[in-house]
C-alpha positions in Angstrom: 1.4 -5.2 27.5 4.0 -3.7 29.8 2.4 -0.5 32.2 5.4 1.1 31.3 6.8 1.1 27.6 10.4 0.5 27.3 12.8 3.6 26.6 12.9 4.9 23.1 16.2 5.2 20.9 16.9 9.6 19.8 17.1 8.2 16.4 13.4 6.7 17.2 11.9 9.8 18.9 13.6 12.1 16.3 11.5 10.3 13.2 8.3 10.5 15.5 8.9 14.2 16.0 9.2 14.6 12.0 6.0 12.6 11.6 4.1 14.8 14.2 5.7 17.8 12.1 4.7 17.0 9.2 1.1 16.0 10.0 1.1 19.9 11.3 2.0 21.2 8.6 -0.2 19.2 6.3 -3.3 20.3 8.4 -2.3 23.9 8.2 -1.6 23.9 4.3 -5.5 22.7 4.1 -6.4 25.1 6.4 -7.9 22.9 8.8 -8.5 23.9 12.4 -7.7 21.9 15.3 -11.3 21.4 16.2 -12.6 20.7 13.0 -9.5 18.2 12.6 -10.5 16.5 16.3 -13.8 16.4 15.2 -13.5 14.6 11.8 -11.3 12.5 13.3 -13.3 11.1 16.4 -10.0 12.5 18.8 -9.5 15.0 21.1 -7.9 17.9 21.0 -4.7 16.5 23.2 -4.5 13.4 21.1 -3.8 16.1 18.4 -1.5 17.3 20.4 0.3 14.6 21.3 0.7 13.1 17.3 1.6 16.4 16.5 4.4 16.6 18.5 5.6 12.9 17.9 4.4 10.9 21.0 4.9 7.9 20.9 2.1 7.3 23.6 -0.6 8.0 20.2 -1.9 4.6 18.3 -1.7 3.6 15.0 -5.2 3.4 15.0 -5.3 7.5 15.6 -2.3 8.3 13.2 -4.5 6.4 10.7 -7.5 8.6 11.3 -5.6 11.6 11.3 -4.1 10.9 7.8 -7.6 10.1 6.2 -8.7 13.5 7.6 -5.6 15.2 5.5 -6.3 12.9 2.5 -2.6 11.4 3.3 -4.1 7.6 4.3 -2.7 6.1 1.1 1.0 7.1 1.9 0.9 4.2 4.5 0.5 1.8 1.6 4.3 2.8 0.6 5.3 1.6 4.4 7.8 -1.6 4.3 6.3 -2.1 0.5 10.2 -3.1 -0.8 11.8 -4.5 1.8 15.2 -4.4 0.1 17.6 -6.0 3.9 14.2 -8.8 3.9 14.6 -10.0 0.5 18.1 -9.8 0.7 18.4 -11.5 3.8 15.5 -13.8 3.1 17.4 -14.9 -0.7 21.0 -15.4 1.1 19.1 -18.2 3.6 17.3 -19.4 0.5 20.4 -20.6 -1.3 22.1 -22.3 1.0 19.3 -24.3 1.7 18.5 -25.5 -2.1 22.1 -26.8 -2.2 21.4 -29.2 1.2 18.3 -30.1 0.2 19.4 -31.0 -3.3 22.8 -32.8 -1.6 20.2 -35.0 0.6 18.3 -36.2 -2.0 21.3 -36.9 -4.0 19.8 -34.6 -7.2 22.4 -33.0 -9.1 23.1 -29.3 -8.0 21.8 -26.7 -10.5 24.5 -25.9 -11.8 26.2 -29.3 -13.1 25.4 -31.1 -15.9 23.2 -34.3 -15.3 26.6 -36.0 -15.5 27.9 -34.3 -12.7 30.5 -32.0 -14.4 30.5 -28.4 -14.0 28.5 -26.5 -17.2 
């Protein structure tokens, strides 16, 4: 791992800063304190800081811990769940390669009639 992490993109920082937000304001709705929140969490109080105001210097491993403090760890479950661009992506290199594969082994493409005429 690099000693120095590589710049980050606005559009980057910006979503961090929303995340750190919104962990804020989920620990205030439940009325949780900053120490009881460190605590609970096995973090200090300037890791709290820093994932509160979107660094990206905080681990995973800590935003996990902080969510299951707020009750929220389940919303990582919805992360990447449907990769809409990967399937598409991943279902355009798919087809092309049925057609080769079927043109090496001399079978008939799907869609033609096992007498070779279009159906």
């Amino acid at each position: 791992m690099p000693s120095k992490q590589p710049p980050m993109y606005l559009p980057q920082k910006k979503l961090l800063e929303s995340l750190g937000e919104r962990l804020r304001l989920a620990r205030l709705r439940r009325r949780l304190g900053v120490e009881l929140t460190c605590e609970r969490a096995g973090i200090s109080r300037m890791t709290l800081y820093r994932a509160e105001a979107g660094s990206a210097a905080v681990a995973l491993g800590t935003l996990v811990r902080i969510l299951s403090v707020l009750g929220l760890e389940a919303d990582l479950d919805g992360i990447a769940r449907d990769d809409k661009l990967g399937r598409l992506l991943q279902d355009r290199a798919l087809a092309p390669r049925r057609r080769a594969r079927a043109a090496r082994t001399g079978a008939p493409h799907p869609r033609t009639t096992p007498q070779g005429t279009p159906s």
